[in-house]
C-alpha positions in Angstrom: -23.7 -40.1 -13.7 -25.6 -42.6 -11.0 -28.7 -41.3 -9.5 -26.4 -41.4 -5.8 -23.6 -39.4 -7.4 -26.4 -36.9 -8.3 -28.0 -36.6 -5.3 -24.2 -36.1 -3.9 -23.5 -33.4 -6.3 -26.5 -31.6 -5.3 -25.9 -31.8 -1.5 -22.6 -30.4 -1.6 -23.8 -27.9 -3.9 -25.7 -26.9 -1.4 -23.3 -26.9 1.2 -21.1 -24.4 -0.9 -24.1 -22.5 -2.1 -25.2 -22.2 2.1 -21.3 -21.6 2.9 -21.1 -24.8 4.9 -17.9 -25.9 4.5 -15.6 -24.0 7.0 -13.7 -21.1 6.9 -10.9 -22.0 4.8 -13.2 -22.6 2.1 -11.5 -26.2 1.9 -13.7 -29.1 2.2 -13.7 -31.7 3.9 -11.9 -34.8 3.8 -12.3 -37.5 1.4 -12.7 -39.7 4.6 -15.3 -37.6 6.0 -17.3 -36.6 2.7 -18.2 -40.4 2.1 -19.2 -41.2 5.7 -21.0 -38.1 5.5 -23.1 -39.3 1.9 -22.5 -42.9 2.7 -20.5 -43.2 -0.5 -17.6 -44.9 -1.6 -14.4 -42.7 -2.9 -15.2 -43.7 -6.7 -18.6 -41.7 -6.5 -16.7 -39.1 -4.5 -14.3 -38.3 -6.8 -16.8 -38.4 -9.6 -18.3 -35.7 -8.3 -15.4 -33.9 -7.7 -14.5 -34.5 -11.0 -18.2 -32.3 -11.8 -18.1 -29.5 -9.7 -14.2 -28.6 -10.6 -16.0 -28.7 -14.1 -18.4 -26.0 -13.4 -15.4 -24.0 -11.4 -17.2 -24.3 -8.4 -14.0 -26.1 -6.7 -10.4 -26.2 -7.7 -7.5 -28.9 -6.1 -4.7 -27.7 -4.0 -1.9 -30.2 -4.3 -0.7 -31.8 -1.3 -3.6 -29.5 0.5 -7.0 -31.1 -1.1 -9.8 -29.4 -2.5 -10.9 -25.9 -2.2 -13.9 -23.6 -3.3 -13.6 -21.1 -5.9 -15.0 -18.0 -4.8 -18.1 -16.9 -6.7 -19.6 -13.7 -5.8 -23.0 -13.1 -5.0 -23.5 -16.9 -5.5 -21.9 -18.4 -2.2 -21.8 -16.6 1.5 -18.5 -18.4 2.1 -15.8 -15.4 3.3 -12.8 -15.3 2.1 -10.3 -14.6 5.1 -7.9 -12.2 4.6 -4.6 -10.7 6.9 -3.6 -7.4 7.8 -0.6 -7.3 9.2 -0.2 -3.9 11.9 3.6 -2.6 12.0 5.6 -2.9 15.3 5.9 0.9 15.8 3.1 3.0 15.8 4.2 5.7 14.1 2.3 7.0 11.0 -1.0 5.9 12.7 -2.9 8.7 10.0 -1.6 6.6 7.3 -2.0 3.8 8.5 -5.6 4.1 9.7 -6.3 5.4 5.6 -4.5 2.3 4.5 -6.3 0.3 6.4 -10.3 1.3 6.1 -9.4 1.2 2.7 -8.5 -2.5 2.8 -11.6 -2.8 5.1 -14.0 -0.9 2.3 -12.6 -3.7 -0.6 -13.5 -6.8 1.6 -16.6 -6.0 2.8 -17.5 -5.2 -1.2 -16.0 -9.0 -2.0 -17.8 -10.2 1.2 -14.7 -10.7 3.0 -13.3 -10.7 6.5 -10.4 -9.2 7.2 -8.4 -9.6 10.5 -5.3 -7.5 11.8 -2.2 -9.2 13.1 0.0 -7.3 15.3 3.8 -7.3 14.4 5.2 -7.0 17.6 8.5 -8.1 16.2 9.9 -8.1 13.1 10.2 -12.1 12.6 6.3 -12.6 11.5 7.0 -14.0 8.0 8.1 -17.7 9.1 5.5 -17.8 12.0 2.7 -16.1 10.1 3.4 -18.3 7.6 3.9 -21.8 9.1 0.3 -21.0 10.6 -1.4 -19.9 7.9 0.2 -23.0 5.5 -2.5 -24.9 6.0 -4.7 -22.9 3.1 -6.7 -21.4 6.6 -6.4 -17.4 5.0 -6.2 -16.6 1.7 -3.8 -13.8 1.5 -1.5 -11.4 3.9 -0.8 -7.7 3.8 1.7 -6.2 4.7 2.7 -2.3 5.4 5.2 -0.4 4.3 8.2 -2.5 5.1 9.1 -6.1 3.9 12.4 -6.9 5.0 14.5 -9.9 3.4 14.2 -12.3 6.2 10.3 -12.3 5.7 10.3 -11.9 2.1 12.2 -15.0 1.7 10.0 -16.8 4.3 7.0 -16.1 2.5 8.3 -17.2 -0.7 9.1 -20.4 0.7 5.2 -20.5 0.9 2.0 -20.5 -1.6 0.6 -18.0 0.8 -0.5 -15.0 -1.0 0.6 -11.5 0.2 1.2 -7.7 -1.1 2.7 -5.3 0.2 0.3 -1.9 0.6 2.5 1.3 0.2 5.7 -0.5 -0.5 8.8 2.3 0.1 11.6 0.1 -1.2 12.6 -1.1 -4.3 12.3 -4.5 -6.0 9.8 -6.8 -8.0 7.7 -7.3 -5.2 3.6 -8.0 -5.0 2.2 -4.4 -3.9 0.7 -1.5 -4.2 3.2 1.8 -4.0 2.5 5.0 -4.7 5.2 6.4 -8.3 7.4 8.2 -6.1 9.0 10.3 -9.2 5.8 10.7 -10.3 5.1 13.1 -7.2 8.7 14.4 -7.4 7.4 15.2 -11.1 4.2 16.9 -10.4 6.2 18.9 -7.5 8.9 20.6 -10.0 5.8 21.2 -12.9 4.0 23.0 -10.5 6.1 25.0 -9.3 8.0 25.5 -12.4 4.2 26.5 -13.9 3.6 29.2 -11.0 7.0 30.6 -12.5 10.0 29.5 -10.2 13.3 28.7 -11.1 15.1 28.5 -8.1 13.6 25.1 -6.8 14.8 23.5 -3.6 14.1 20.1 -1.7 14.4 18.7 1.7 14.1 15.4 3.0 15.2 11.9 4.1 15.3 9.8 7.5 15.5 6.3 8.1 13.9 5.3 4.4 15.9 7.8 1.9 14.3 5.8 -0.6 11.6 7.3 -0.9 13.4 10.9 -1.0 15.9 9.6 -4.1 13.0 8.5 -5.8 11.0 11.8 -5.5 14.5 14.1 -5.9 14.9 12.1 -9.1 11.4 13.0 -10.5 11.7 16.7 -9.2 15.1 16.4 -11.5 13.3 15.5 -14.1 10.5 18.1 -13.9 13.1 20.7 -14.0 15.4 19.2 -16.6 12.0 19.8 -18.8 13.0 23.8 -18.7 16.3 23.5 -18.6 16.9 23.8 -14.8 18.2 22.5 -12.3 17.5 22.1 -8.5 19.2 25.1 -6.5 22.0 23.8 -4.3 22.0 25.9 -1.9 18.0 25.0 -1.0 18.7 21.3 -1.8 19.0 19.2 1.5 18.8 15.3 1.0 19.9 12.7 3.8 20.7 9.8 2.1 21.5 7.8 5.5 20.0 7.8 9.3 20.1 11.3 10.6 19.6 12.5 13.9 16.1 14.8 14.0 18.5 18.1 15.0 20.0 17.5 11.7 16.8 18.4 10.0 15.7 21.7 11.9 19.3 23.0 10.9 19.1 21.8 7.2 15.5 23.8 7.2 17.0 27.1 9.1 20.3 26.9 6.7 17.8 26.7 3.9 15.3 29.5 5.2 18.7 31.5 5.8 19.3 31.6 2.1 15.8 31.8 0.8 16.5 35.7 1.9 18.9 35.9 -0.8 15.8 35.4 -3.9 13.5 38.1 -2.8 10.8 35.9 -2.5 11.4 34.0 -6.0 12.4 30.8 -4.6 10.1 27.4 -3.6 10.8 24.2 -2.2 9.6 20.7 -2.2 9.2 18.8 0.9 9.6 15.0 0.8 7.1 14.8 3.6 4.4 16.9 5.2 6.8 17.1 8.3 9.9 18.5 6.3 7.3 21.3 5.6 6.7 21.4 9.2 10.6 22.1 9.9 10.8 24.7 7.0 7.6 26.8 8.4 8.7 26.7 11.4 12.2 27.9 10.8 10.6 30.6 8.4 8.6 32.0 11.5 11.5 32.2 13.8 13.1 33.8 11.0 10.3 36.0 10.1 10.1 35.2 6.4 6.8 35.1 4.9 5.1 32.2 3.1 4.5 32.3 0.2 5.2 35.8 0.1 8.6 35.5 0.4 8.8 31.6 0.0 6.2 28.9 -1.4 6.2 25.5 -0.5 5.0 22.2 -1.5 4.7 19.0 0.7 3.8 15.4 0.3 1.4 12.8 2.1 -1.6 15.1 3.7 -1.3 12.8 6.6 2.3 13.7 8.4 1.0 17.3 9.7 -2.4 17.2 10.0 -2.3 21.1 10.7 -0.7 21.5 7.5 -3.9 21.7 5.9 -5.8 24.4 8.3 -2.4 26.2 7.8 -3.0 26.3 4.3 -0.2 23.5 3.1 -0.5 23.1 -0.6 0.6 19.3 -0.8 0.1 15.6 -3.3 -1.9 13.6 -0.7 -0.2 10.1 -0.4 -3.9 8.2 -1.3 -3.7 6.0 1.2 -7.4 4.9 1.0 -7.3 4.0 -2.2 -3.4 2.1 -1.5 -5.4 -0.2 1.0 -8.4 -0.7 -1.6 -6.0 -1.8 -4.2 -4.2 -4.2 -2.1 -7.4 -6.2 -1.3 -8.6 -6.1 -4.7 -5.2 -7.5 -6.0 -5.2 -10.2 -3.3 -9.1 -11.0 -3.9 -8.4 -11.1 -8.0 -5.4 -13.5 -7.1 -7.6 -15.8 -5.0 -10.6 -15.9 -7.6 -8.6 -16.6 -11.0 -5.8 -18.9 -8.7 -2.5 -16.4 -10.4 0.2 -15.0 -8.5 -1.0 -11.7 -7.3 -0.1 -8.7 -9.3 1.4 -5.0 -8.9 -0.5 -1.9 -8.9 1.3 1.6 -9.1 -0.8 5.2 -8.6 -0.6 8.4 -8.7 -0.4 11.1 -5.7 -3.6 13.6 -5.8 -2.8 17.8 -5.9 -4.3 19.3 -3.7 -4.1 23.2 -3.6 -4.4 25.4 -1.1 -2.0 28.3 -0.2 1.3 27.9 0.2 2.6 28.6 -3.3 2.2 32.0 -5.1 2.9 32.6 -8.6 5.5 34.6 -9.8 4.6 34.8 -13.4 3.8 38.3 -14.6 
């Protein structure tokens, strides 16, 4: 290589190295890099030609070149999207999800920025702005309707979906729903129950199939089978009223099992409705019923109440999202899936029955 091309190489080496060469992590022009080095294009691409090479740069087709990320060696951030839901329910969560994200870029010497959803038509706009290679991956929570799915895949913008509730071969990080349906019915079948109930659903019965399947399972281990009578599941919208009646019809026949009877709530806040209708009904927990819950995060009172629940690890769901992105972004491959487990955690709301 001529003793200009070499001197080239090491200046923009040094841009890289120093982080000089934007946010995008995109250089320059070809127009601009040669008036900059006084260099024709032949040189330029020569050195191009180098530095993709040693993986220090990679080309974009149709977008130009870009930097490969190299940690500890460049200063450069990658520039990552969060993008905030359009209701502000689930804030707990969502907070979790969130610092968790934060905690994985500042360890890859990222940024990441939040984009509010105030509507629900962010996938073409988010990605006709982004197009231009200026972020290097989107998150998204919970939700990922079609109309945005299909936008995005219209794109080569990265994005994952952090605690995806739905089904489908989608980039994201979800927690195995059967798998805490699973660990529910062991549990309780270990502290000696056999009459085993469940109560959830609402606007996502997704999640509540998925966890009634596993509880199924569990049960199906021993022989049993979920108690009907304690079994409420809405499988479509619901009105909130519904559910305090499905919890006081299913405290009214948790009188009937003399205290041998548990159930599984699908959320935290299905535990809620059951305590609450076992207090106005002055039945006992867990004397006379135990219950287990899910999340940790939907009645924060749950766990100074003593709410033995599998905490939705929503931390470590934000954590894993980043990482996938980041690990898409460094080895240029579409971004993966990540599935994990809920965490146990015991307090006082189950007894056991064994003897």
């Amino acid at each position: 290589m001529q003793k200009k091309t070499e001197e080239v190489l090491n200046k923009l080496e040094d841009n890289i190295v120093n982080g000089n060469v934007g946010a995008s992590g995109f250089l320059p022009s070809e127009r601009e890099l040669c008036r900059l080095f006084s260099i024709g294009r032949g040189a330029l691409r020569a050195v191009f030609d180098e530095l993709i090479r040693r993986k220090r740069i990679c080309h974009i087709p149709g977008k130009g070149m870009k930097l490969v990320f190299q940690e500890r060696e460049t200063s450069v951030f990658r520039k990552y999207i969060l993008v905030m839901p359009a209701n502000g329910a689930r804030t707990g969560e969502i907070a979790n999800i969130l610092c968790g994200a934060a905690s994985a870029a500042a360890a890859h010497n990222a940024q990441l920025l939040l984009f509010s959803n105030k509507d629900d038509f962010v996938g073409s706009q988010l990605a006709a702005l982004l197009a231009d290679g200026s972020c290097d991956g989107v998150i998204y929570l919970d939700r990922f309707p079609k109309a945005i799915s299909d936008a995005m895949e219209r794109t080569t913008l990265r994005y994952v979906v952090a605690n995806l509730e739905q089904g489908g071969n989608i980039p994201s990080v979800r927690v195995d729903l059967r798998g805490v349906g699973h660990v529910a019915g062991r549990y309780l079948v270990e502290h000696g129950f056999r009459r085993i109930g469940f109560i959830g659903g609402g606007p996502n019965p997704y999640i509540y199939t998925e966890m009634m399947a596993g509880l199924k399972g569990a049960l199906a281990e021993d022989d049993l089978v979920p108690t009907k009578e304690l079994c409420v599941l809405f499988r479509d919208s619901y009105i909130p009223t519904d559910g305090d009646r499905a919890a006081e019809s299913i405290i009214a026949n948790v009188q009937k099992y003399k205290g041998e009877c548990a159930i599984f709530a699908g959320r935290d806040h299905w535990a809620k409705r059951l305590w609450d209708a076992a207090v106005r009904q002055n039945i006992r927990i867990p004397e006379e019923l135990s219950i287990i819950g899910y999340d940790n995060v939907s009645w924060p009172e749950g766990r100074y109440i003593g709410l033995t629940t599998i905490e939705q690890p929503a931390f470590k769901i934000g954590e894993m999202a980043l990482e996938l992105l980041n690990s898409a972004a460094e080895t240029m491959q579409p971004v993966g899936n990540a599935r994990i487990q809920g965490n146990l955690i015991e307090r006082n709301s189950v007894k056991s029955i064994l003897f």
